[in-house]
N, C-alpha and C positions, 0 to 999 in steps of 0.2 A: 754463697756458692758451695757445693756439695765437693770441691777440690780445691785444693790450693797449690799444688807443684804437680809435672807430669806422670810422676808415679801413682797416686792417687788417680788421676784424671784415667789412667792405662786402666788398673787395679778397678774402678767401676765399670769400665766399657768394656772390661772382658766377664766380672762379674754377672751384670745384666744381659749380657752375651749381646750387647749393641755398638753403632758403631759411637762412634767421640763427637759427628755432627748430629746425631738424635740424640744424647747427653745433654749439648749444647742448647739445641731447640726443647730439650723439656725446662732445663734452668731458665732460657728465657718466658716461656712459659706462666710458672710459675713466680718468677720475679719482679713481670709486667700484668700478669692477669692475665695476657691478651687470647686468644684464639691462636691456633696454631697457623691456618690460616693467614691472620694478620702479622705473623713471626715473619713468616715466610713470603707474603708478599711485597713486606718491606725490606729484604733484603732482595730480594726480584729487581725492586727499584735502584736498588747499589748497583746489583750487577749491568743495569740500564747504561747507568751513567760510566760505567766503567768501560764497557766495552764502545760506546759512542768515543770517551779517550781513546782509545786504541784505535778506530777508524780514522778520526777526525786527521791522527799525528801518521799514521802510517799511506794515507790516500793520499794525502796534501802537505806540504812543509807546513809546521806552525813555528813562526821566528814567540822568544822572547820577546820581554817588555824593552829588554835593553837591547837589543840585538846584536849579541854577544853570542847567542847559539841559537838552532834551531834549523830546522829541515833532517836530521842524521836519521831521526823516526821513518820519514818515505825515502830518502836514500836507502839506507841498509834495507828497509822492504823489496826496494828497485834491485838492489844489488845481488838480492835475495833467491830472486824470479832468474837470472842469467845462468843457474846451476854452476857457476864456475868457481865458488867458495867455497874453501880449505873443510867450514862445519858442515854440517846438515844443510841442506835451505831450508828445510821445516825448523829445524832446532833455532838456525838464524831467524827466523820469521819470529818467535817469542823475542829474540833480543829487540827487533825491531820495534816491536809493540809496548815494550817497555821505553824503548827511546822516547815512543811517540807521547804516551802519559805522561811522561816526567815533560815533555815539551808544552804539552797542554797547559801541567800545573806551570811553566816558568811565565807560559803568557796569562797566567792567572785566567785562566780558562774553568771549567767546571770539572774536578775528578772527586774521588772517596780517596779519604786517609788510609791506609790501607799496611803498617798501624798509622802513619803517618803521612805527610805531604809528602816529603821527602824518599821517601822511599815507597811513594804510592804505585811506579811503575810494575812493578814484581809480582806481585798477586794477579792485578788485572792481567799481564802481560801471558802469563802461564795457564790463566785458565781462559781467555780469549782464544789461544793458543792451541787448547785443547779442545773448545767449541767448534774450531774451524776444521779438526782433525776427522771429524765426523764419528768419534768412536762415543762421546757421550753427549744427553740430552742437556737441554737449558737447565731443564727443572734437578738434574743430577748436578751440575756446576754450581747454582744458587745454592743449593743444600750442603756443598762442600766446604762452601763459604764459612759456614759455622763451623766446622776443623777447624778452619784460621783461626777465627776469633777465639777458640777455645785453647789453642796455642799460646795466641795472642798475649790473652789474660794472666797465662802462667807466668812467659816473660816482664811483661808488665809488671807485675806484684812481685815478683822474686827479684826484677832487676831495675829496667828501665827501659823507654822505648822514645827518650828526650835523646836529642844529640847533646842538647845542652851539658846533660846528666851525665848519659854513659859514650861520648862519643858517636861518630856514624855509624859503630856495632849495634849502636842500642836502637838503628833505625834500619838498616840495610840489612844487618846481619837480623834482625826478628821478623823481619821482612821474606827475607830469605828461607828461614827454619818455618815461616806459620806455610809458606808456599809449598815448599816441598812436602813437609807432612800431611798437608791438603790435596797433593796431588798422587799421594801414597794410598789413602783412602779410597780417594777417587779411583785410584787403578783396582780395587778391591784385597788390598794389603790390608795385614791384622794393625789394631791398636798399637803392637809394642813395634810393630814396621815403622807406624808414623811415629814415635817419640825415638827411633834407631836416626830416621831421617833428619828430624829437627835436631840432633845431637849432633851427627855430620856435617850440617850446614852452619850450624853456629858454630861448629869450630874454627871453620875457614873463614868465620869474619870476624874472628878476638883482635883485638887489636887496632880496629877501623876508624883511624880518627876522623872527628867532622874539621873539616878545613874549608870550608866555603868561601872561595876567590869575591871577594868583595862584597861579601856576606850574602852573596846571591845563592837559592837554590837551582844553581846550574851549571857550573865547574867546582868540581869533581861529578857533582853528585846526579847529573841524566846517565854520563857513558858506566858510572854504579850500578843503576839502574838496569841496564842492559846487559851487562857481565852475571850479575847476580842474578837474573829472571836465566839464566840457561845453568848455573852452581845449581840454582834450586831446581831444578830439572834431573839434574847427574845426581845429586846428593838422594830426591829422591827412587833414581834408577838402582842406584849402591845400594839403597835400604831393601827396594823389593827382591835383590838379587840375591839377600839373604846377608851384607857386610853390613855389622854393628856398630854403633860405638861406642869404644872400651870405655869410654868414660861414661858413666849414666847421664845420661844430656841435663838431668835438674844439677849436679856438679856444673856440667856447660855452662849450664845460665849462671850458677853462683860464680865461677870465674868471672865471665862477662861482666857480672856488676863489680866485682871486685877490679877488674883492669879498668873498667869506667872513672872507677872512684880515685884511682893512682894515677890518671892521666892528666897531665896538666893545662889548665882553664884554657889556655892559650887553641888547644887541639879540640874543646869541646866546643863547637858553633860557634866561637867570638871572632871568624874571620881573620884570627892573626898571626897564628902559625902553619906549619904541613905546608902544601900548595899555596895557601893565600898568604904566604910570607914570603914567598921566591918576589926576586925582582920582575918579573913577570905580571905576577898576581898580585904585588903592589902596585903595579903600573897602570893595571884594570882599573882597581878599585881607582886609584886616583881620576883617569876618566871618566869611569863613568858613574860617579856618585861625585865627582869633583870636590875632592878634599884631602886636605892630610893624611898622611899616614902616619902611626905612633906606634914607637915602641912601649830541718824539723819533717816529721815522717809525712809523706806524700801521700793523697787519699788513695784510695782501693780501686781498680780497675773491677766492676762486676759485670756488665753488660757485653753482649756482641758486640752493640753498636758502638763501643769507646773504643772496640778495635778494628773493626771493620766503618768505619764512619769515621767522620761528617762528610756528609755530601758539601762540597766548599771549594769555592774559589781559590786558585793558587797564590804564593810558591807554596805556600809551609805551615802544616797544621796547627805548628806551637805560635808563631809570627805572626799566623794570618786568621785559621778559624779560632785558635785558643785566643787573639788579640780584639778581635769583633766581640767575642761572647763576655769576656771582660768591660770592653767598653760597654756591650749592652747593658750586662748586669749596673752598671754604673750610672744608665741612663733611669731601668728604672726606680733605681735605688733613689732617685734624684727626684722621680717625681714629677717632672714638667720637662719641657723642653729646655735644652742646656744653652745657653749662649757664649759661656766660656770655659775652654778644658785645658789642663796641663799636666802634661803625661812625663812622670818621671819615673827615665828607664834604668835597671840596674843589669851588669851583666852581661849576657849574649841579648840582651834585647837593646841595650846601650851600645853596644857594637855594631849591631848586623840592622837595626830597625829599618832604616832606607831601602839593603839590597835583599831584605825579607818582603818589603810591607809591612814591616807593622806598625810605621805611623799613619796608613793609609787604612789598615784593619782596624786599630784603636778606633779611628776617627770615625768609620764605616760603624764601628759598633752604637757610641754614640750617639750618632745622628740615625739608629734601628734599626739598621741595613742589618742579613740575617749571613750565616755563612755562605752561603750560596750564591747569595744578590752579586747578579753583574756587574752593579753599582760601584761596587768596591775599589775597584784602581781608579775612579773618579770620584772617591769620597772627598777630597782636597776642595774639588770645583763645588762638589755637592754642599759640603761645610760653608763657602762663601757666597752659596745662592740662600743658605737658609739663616746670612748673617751670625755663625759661629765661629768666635776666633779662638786660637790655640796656640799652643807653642811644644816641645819636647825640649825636655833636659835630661842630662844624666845623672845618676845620685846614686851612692852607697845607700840601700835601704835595711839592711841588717840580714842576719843568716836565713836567707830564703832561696827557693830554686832559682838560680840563671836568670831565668823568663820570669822578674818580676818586676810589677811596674804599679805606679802609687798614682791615682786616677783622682785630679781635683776637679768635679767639675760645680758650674755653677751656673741656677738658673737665675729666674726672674726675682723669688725672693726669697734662695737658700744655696748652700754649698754644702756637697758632701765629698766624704775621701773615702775612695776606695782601694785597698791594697790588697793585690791580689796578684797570684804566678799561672804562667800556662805550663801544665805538664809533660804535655806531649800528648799526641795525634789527638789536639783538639779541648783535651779535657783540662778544667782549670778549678783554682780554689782559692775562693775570697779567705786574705788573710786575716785583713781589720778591716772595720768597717766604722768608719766617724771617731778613728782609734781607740775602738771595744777591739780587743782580741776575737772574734769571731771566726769562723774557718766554715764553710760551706760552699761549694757546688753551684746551684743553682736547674743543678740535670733533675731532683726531683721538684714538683710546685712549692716554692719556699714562702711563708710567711714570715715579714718582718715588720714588728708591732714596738711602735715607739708608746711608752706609756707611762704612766708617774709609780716609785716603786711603791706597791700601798701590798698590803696581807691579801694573800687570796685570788691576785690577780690570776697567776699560772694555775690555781687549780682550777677557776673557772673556764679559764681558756681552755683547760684540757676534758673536762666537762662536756662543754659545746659543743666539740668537736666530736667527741666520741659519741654523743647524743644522736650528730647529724651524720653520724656512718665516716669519721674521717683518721685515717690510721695514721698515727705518730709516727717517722722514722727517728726524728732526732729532735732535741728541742734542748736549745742554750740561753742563758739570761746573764746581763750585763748591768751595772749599775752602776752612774756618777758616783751618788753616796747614798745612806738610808732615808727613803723617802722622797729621793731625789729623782732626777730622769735614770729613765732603763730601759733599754732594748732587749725583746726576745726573737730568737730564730727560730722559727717551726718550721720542718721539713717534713712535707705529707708526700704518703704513698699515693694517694687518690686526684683525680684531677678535682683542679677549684674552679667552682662558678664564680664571677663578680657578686651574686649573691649573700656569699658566705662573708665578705670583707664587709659591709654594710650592717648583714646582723649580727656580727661580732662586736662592733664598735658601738651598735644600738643598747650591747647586751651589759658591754662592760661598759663602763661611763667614763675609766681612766684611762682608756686607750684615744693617744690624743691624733695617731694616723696608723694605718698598714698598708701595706705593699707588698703584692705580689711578685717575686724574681723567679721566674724562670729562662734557663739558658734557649737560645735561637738555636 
């Protein structure tokens, strides 16, 4: 990316005399190959799906899985229309819309991460919001979207956007700043408006523990959702009215990581302190999960889509899409069809997995279900029609993010182990793979090539490839001993034909299989 913190990011979009979402769309651009075009119509599709959340939750109640909460999205809409509340009715009508999102993702319904599950209300909620206002077009809203995600990106890289990690600042509150400097934009405010706004708004959410009542995404974090879509509203009103903030917001974001890091585990997503410690929110949890109560640097966010995406099933980006795409990667890491898996959780995944789903997304991953698929809160049923059994445990796995989990699975005539963390909104990274140290992705088309270690093997490989027109992003090698088995990771820029894996293995003689990993 051509920025790394919002100073930069300002410093080029005043330079080019453009605004921050044509920045955005030329990096994508450029990053992906694609047509601008195709930039733009796939983010069209986000917006789709977004603002369908926002009908679905404010026309009709949608209860939870646990029915625990739900309806407050078409109430407060209802309540909305009677003109006799204290706010706006229009200003209340974004609260609304955010209610109804954040209800959609509790019934694990279809929303975008937006940076995340958890805090997916706020974006969608504000620019629905302003759809309905009638003062801007679709195609001005879509295109705004990339302000977020160029926001996004900053927080992301400079902080964090895990509850695990940084608390629910690192979800609500970036949630909150990519909104409002989005909607800064949008109103025709300069560059250093929108990074005045995101600096306003994340300062009013330092300190925001994730306390999730029975590690559910839905107490605290819907009526968050709702509060913080109308902050990001005001915080951007303050920026265009010409109020700064004293502190230069990339400071902002560096506190925010730093108060993330001093906060203790119990307040980041592990469901065990703030709200979900009161006798109240032990009492949930014992209901209704019926059970006891008891007392290394993170990849790079580059794309829009890691911050505005995954299109996915609810609650929760890290628990649920970042838990599929792990199990997928595992699926096809494997190879064949799995018939038995054992998901060992460490963490806020070992805490919360039940009132998250993520032993239902692990499983859903698996069995190839993609983030999206309906499928998913019936992955349990699905796993016992296609004869896969399983189990979840908990384990200390060593110093990794929160959200990691050590994936045994095993087919018909082999067993692999995959370890690997979800980072938040969605995005994750294979730690070990068959425990090789390995760290990758799976976002670009990944080759992974088991082969005997003999001389010359990786030049030829890298030969081939370049012959056949195929760009190396990253390429890592592992070895038992000399001469012995080794694994190599190839991660290409280019999409892969099935083609290419057949005359590879034609070509080299000592590659004894490969497999293609890319994430759903």
């Amino acid at each position: 990316m051509s920025f790394t913190n919002l100073k930069e990011l300002i410093e080029l979009a005043e330079q080019e005399k453009t605004t921050i979402s044509e920045l955005m769309i030329k990096t994508e651009i450029q990053q992906k190959g694609c047509s601008r075009e195709t930039i733009i119509d796939k983010m069209s599709e986000q917006f789709t799906v977004m603002e369908e959340a926002v009908r679905r939750g404010t026309m009709n109640p949608v209860m939870s899985r646990t029915g625990l909460t739900g309806g407050d999205g078409n109430r407060l809409y209802q309540y909305a229309q009677n003109g006799n509340s204290f706010v706006n009715p229009k200003t209340l009508n974004a609260a609304a819309n955010a209610l109804a999102v954040s209800e959609v993702n509790a019934a694990m319904g279809r929303i975008v991460a937006t940076p995340t599950a958890g805090s997916a209300g706020i974006l969608p909620a504000v620019l629905v919001h302003a759809l309905d206002s009638g003062k801007f077009t679709r195609e001005q809203l879509v295109q705004s979207i990339f302000t977020a995600s160029a926001l996004g990106l900053v927080v992301a890289n400079k902080a964090s956007i895990s509850g695990a990690a940084g608390g629910c600042q690192a979800e609500i509150g970036s949630a909150t700043a990519m909104a409002a400097g989005t909607l800064v934009e949008l109103a025709g405010g300069t560059p250093m408006k929108v990074e005045n706004a995101v600096g306003i708004a994340l300062k009013n959410s330092l300190g925001l523990v994730c306390d999730p009542v029975a590690g559910l995404v839905e107490i605290p974090c819907i009526i968050r959702n709702g509060l913080h879509a109308i902050t990001a509203q005001a915080a951007a009103d303050m920026a265009l009215a010409g109020i700064a903030s004293v502190i230069p917001p990339d400071e902002v974001i560096h506190v925010m990581h730093e108060v993330g890091q001093q906060m203790p585990e119990s307040l980041r997503e592990t469901g065990i302190g703030g709200l979900a410690g009161t006798p109240t929110g032990q009492k949930l949890k014992k209901q209704i999960l019926n059970e006891k109560t008891s007392g290394c640097g993170p990849a790079k966010y580059q794309s829009a889509y890691e911050i505005i995406g995954p299109v996915m099933v609810g609650p929760s980006s890290s628990h649920t899409a970042g838990a599929v795409r792990i199990g997928n990667i595992a699926r096809q890491l494997l190879n064949e069809n799995p018939v038995y898996a054992k998901f060992s959780l460490m963490g806020s995944f070992a805490e919360t997995y039940q009132g998250h789903g993520t032993d239902l997304a692990l499983l859903a991953g698996v069995l190839g279900l993609s983030t999206m698929d309906d499928g998913i809160p019936n992955s349990k049923e699905i796993a016992e029609e296609n004869g896969l059994q399983y189990e979840f445990t908990k384990r200390v796995l060593g110093s990794y993010h929160p959200n990691t989990v050590l994936v045994e699975l095993t087919g018909f005539t082999r067993t692999v182990k995959v370890l690997a963390s979800s980072l938040g909104g969605g995005k994750v990274e294979v730690q070990e793979f068959d425990e090789y140290p390995f760290k990758f992705s799976g976002e670009r088309p990944t080759l992974v090539i088991r082969h005997s270690d003999q001389k010359g093997v990786i030049a030829e490989l890298s030969e081939i490839l370049y012959q056949k027109g195929f760009n190396i992003a990253r390429m890592a090698n592992e070895r038992s001993k000399i001469n012995g088995a080794a694994i190599t990771i190839c991660e290409i820029d280019n999409t892969i034909e099935g083609t290419l894996l057949s005359l590879l293995k034609r070509e080299i003689p000592t590659i004894d299989e490969i497999v293609l990993v890319q994430t759903m």
